[in-house]
TITIMI-68583 format. One record per residue: x, y, z of N, C-alpha, C in turn. Coordinates in steps of 0.1 Angstrom, whole numbers, plus 2048, in hexadecimal, padded with zeros to 3 digits. Example, Ala and Ser with C-alpha at 12.3 -4.5 7.8 and 13.67 -1.06 7.14 Angstrom:
REM residues 2
8847C784E87B7D384E8847DF84E/8807EA8478897F584788180084F/
***
This chain:
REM residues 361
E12199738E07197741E061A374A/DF91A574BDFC1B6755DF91B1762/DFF1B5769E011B9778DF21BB77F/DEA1B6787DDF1BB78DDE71C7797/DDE1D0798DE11DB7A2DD91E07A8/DDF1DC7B5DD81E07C6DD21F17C9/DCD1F17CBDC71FE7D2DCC1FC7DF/DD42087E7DD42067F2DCF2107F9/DC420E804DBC21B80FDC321B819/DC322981ADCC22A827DC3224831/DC722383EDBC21984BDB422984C/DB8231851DAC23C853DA123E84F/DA4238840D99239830D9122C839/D9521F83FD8C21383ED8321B84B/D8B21F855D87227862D7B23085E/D7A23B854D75244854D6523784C/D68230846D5E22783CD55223847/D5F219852D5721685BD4B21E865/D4F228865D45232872D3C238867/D3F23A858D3223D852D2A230854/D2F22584FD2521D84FD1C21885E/D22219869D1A21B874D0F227872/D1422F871D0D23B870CFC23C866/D0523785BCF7232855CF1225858/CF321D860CE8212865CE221886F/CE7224874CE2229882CD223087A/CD0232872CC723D86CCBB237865/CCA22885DCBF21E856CB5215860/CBD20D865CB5203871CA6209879/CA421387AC9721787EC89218877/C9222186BC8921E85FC8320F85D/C8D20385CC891FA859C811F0866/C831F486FC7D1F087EC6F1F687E/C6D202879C6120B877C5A20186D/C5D1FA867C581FA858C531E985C/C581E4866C541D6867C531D5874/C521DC880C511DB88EC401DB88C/C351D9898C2B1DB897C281EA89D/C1C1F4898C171FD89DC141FE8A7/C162098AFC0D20B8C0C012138BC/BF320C8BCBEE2178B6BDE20B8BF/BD82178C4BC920C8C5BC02148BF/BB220D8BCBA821D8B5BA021A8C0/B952228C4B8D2288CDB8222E8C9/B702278CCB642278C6B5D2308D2/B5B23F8CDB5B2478DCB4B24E8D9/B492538DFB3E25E8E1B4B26B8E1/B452738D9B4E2848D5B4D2888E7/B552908EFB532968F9B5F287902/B5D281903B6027690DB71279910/B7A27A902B8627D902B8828B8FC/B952908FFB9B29E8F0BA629A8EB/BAC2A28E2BBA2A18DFBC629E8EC/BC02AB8F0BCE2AA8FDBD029D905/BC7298907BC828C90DBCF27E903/BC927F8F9BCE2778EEBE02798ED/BDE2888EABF02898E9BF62878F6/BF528B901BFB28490DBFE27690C/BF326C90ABF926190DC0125A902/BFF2638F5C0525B8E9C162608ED/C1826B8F6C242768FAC2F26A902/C22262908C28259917C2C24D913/C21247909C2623B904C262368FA/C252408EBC2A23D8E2C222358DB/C132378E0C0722F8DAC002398D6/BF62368C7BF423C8C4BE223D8C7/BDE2438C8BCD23F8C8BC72448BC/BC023C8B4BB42438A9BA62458AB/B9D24E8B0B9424E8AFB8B2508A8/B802498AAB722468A2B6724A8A9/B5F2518A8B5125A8ABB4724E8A8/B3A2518AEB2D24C8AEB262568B4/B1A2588B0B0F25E8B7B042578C1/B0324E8BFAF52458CBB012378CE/AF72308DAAFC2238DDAFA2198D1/AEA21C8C8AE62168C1AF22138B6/AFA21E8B4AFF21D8AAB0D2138A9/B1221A8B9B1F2118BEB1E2048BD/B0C2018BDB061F08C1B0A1EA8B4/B021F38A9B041EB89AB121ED894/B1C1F6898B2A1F6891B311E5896/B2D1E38A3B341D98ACB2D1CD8A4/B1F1C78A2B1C1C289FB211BA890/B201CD886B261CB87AB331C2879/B361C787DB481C787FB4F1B888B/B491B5890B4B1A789DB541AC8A4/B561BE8AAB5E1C58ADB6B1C68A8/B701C489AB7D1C4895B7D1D1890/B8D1D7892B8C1E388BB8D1ED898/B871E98A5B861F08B5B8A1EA8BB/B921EE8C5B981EC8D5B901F18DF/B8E1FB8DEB861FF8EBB7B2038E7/B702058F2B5F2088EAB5D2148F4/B5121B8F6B4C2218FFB412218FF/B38219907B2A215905B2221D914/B19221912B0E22491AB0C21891F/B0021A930AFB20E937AF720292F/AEE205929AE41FA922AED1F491D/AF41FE90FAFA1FA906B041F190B/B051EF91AB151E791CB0B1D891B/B001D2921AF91C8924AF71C3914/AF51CC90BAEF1C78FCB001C08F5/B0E1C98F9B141C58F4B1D1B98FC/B161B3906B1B1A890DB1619C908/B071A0909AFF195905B021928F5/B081988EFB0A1988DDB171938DE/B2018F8E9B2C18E8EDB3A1998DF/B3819F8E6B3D1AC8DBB481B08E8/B481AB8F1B561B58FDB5A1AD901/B661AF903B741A590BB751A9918/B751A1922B7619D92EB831A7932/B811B193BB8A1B9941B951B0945/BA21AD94DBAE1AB954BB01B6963/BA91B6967BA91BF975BB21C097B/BBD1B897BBCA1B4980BD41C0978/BD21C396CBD71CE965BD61D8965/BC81DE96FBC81E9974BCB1F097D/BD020197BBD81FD986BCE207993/BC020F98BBB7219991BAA210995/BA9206996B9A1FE993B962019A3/B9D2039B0B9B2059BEB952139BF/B9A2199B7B9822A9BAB8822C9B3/B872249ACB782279A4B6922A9AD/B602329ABB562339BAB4A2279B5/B4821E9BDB422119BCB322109BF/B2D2219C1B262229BBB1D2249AD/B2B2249A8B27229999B2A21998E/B2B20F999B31203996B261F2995/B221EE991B1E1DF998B101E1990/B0F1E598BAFB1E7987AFB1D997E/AF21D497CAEB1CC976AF01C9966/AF31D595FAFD1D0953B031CF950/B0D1CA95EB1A1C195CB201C596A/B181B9972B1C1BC987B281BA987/B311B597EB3E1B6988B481BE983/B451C6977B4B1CE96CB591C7968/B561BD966B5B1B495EB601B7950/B561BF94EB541C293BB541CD938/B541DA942B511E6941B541EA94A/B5D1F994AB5E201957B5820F955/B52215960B4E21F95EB5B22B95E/B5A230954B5F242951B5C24D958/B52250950B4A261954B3D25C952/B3426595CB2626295CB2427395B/B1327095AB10280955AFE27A95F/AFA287961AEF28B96EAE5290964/AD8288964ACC29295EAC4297969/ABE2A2965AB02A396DAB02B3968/AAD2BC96FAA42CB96CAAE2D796E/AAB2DF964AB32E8961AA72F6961/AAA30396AAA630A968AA831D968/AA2321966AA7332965AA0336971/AA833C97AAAA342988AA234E985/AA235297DA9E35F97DA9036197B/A8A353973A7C351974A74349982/A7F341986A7C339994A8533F9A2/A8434C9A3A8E3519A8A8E34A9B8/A823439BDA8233C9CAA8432E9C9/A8B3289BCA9131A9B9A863189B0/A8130E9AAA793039A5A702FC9B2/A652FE9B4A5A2FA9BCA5B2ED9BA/A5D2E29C4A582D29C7A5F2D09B9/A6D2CF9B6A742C89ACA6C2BA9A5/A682B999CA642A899AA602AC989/A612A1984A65299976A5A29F971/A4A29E97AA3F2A8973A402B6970/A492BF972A462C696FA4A2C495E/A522C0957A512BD94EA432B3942/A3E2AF949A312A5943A242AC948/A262BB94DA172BF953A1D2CD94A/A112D2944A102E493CA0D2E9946/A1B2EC942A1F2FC94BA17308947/A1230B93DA0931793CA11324933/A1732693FA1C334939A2E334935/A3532A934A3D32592DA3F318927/A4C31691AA4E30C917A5C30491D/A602F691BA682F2921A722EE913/A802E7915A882E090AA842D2912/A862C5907A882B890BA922B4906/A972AB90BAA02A3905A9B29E8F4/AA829D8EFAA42968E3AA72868DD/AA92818E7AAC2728E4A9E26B8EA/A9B2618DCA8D25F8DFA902508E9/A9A24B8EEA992448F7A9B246908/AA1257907AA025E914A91262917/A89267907A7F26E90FA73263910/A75255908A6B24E90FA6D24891F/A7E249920A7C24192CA7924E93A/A75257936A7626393FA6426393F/A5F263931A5125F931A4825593B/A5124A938A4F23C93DA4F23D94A/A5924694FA5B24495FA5324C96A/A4B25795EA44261968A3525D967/A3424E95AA2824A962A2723B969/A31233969A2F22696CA3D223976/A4622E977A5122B97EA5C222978/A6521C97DA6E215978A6920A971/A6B206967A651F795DA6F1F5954/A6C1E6955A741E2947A781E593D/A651E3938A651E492AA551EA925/A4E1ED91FA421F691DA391EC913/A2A1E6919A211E4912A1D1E790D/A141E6900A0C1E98F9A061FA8FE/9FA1F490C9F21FF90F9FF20D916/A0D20591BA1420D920A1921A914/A1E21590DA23217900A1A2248FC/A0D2238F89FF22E8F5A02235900/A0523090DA0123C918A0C246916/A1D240915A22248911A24252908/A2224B8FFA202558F1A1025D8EE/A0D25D8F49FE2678F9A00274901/A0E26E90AA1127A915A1A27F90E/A24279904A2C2808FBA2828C8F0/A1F2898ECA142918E2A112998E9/A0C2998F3A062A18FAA0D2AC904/A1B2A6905A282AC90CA2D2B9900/A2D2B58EFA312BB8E8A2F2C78EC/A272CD8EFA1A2DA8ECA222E48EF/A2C2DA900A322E9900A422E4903/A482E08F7A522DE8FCA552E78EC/A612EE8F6A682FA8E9A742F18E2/A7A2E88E8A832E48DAA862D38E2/A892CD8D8A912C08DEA9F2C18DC/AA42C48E7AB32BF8E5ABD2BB8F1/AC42B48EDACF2AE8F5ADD2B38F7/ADF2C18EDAEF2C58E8AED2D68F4/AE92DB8F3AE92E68FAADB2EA8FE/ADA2E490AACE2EA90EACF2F591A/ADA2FA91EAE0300922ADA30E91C/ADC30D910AD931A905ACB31F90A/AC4318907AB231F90CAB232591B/ABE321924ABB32B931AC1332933/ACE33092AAD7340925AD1348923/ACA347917AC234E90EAB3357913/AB334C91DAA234F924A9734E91B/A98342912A8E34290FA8533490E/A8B32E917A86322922A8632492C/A8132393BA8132294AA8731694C/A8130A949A84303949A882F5940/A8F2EC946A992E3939A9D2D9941/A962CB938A9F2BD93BAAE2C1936/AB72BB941AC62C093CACD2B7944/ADE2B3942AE82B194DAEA2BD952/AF22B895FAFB2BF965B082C895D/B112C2957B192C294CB172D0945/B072CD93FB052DA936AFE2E693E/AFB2E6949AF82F0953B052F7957/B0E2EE959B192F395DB252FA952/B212F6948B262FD93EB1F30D93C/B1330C93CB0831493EB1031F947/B1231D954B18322960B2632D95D/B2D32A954B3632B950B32336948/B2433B944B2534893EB17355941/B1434D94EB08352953B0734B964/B0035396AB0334C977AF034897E/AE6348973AD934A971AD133D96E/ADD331971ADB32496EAD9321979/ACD31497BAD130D988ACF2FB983/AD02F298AACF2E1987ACA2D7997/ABB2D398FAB32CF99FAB32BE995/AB72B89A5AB32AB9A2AA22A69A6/A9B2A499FA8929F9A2A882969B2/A832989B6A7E2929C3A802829BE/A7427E9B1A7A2719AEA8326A9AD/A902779ABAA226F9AAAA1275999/AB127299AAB927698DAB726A981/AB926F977ABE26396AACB26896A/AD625A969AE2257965AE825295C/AF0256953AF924C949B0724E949/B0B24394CB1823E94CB2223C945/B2824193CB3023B933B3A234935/B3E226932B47219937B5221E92A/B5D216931B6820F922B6A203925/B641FE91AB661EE916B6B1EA90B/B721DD90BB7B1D8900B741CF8F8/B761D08EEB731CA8E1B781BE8E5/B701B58DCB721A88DFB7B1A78D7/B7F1AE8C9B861A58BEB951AE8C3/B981B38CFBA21BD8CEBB01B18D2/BBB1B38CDBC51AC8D2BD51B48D2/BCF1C38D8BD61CE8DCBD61D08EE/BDA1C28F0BD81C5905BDF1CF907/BEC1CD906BF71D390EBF51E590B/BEE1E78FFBEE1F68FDBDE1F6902/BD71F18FFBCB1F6904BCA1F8916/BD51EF91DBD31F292DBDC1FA930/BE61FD926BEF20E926BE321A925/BDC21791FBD522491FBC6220927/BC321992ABB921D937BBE222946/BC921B946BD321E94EBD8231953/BDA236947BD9243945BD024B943/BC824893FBB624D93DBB024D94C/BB0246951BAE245961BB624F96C/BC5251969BC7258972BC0264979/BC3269985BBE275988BBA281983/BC8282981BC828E978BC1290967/BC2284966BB8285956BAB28A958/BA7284962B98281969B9228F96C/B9F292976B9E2A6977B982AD96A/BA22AB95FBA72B3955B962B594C/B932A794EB892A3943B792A6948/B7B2AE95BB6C2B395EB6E2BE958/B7D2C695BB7E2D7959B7D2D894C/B802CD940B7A2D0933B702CE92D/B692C4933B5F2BA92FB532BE934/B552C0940B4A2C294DB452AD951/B4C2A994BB4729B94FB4929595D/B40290963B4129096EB4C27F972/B5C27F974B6427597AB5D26B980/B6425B97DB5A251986B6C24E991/B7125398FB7C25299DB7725A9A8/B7424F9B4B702579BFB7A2609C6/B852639C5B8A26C9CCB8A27C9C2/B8B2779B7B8B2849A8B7A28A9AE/B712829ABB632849B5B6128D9BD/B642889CAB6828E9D8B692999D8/B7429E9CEB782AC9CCB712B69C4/B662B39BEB622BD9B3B5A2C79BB/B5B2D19B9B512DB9BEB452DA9B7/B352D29B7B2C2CE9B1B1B2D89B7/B122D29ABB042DA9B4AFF2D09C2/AF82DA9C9AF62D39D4AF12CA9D3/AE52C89CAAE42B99C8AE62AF9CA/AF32B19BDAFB2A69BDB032A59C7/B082A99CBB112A79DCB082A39E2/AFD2A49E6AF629E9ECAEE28F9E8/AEC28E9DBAF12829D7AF92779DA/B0327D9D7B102769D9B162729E8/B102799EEB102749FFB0826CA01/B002639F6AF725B9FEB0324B9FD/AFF241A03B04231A03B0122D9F3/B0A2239F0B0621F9E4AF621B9E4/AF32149EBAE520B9E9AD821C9E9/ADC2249F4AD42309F4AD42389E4/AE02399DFAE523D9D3ADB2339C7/AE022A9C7AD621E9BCAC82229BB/AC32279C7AB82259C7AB12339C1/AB923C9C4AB824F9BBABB2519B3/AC42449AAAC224899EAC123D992/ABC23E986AB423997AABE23A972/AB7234964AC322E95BAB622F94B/ABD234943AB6233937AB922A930/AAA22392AAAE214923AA221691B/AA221090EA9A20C906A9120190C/A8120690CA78201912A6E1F7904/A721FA8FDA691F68ECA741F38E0/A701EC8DAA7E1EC8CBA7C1F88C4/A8A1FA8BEA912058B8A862088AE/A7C1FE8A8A7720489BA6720A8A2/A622038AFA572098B1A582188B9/A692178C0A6B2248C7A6E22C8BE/A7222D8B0A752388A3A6823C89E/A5D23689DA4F23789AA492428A5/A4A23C8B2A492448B5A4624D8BB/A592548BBA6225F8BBA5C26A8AC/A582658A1A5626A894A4626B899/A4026A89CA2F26C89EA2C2768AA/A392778B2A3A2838BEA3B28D8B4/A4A2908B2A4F29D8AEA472A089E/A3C298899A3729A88EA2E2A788F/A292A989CA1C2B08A1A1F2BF89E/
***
């Protein structure tokens, strides 16, 4: 009968066994923690411009969350992805004025936690409380952006004579102008220079507009909303519906720019972040509003963006056109009252009609 025979390891041998195998749990265990822990990751339904990289990598730097962004072009569009979708698939939104009231009433946003922020005091409360959502409950204001008149100094070298919204809706004669190209800005700019603030546009209103539109065409040299900046560079506009934003970009390579707010007051839009209703990412989505708000982002994001901060102290500090400083020193209720808000005045299919019956001419 044979003998079984032992192997014997010296202890150093079990010693040396042992610290590999620590060693490799140290390398495995993460892997496998990676592989079944949940993601930090929220996605984000933006307008292009609002955020950049840098900002993205900072806070993914700080908290190890990751953000994916997703582009839209109009509110329209943000309205029907949200709608498509019952907001799944998004955490955070970025809706224009209107668009915040359409996607309340559609209940498409989740109720803010105010208690979790930690900048909601610092916000300027002017730019706060309006009518599509008074207690911003459901939306907080970001960055806002300034319309009104943009011109070449060098053709109005004594400023722009009695600034007002007509000089756009009256032929100028011996020059052409740019318009905007969003057919919901330029009806409600239409709308305003003959009937003033309204709802919504009747029948007879509707013809009056689009009469003065047609007849606006004659001398308008381009519609656009992406650089209108360029025709007063260029000089081959005097003058241009524009923001501030792109004047001041403008600025930055010519000093032949200037930006008048109309006697009538400014048009404003606001851009909010609001949460998706279907989102059930709190703790990372109030990590990064949290950080999107600070100061210094707020800073970072005029000197690249030109967007104008809704933190009143970030505010405070900008070196701006007189205007707007002057503006901005009025009381909120003085402030409400200087400035307008673009809204769809007619449904989407009779304002695309016609927007196509204008620029057909």
């Amino acid at each position: 009968m044979k003998k079984t025979r032992y192997i014997r390891i010296p202890f150093y041998g079990i010693v040396i066994a042992f610290w590999l195998a620590v060693i490799g749990l140290f390398f495995f265990i993460p892997s496998v923690y990676r592989l079944f822990a949940p993601v930090k990751e929220i996605t984000l339904l933006t307008w292009a411009g609002v955020f950049d990289e840098r900002v993205m990598s900072e806070f993914y730097k700080k908290t190890g969350i990751h953000v994916n962004v997703n582009y839209y072009t109009s509110n329209e569009e943000l309205i029907t992805l949200l709608r498509a979708t019952q907001g799944k698939g998004y955490d955070i939104v970025v809706p224009s004025d209107y668009a915040v009231r359409i996607l309340r009433q559609d209940n498409l946003l989740k109720k803010i936690d105010k208690k979790r922020l930690n900048f909601f005091n610092a916000l300027d409360r002017r730019l706060m409380g309006f009518k599509v959502d008074e207690g911003n409950d459901y939306a907080l204001p970001y960055d806002w952006e300034i319309y009104g008149l943009g011109y070449d100094t060098t053709f109005f070298p004594d400023g722009l004579p009695n600034p007002s919204w007509s000089w756009i809706f009256t032929d100028p004669g011996t020059f052409e102008i740019t318009m905007l190209n969003d057919p919901i800005e330029v009806v409600r700019l239409a709308a305003f220079y003959l009937f003033g603030s309204i709802p919504s546009l009747n029948e007879i209103q509707l013809r009056a507009v689009r009469d003065l539109l047609v007849k606006q065409h004659g001398w308008v040299a381009a519609y656009t909303g992406s650089r209108p900046d360029y025709f007063l560079l260029t000089h081959n506009c005097p003058l241009v519906v524009t923001t501030w934003s792109s004047i001041l970009r403008g600025l930055s390579q010519a000093d032949h720019l200037e930006f008048v707010i109309p006697k009538e007051g400014a048009f404003i839009s606001i851009e909010h972040l609001a949460l998706s209703r279907a989102t059930k990412r709190d703790n990372y989505i109030y990590a990064f509003l949290n950080f999107v708000y600070q100061d210094n982002v707020m800073r970072y994001l005029f000197d690249a963006e030109s967007a104008l901060p809704t933190r009143a102290d970030v505010l405070s500090e900008l070196s701006l056109n007189k205007d707007i400083e002057n503006l901005l020193r009025l009381p909120r209720e003085e402030f409400v009252r200087r400035v307008h808000f673009f809204k769809p005045l007619v449904s989407e299919e009779i304002l695309y009609n016609l927007w196509i019956d204008v620029k057909a001419r």
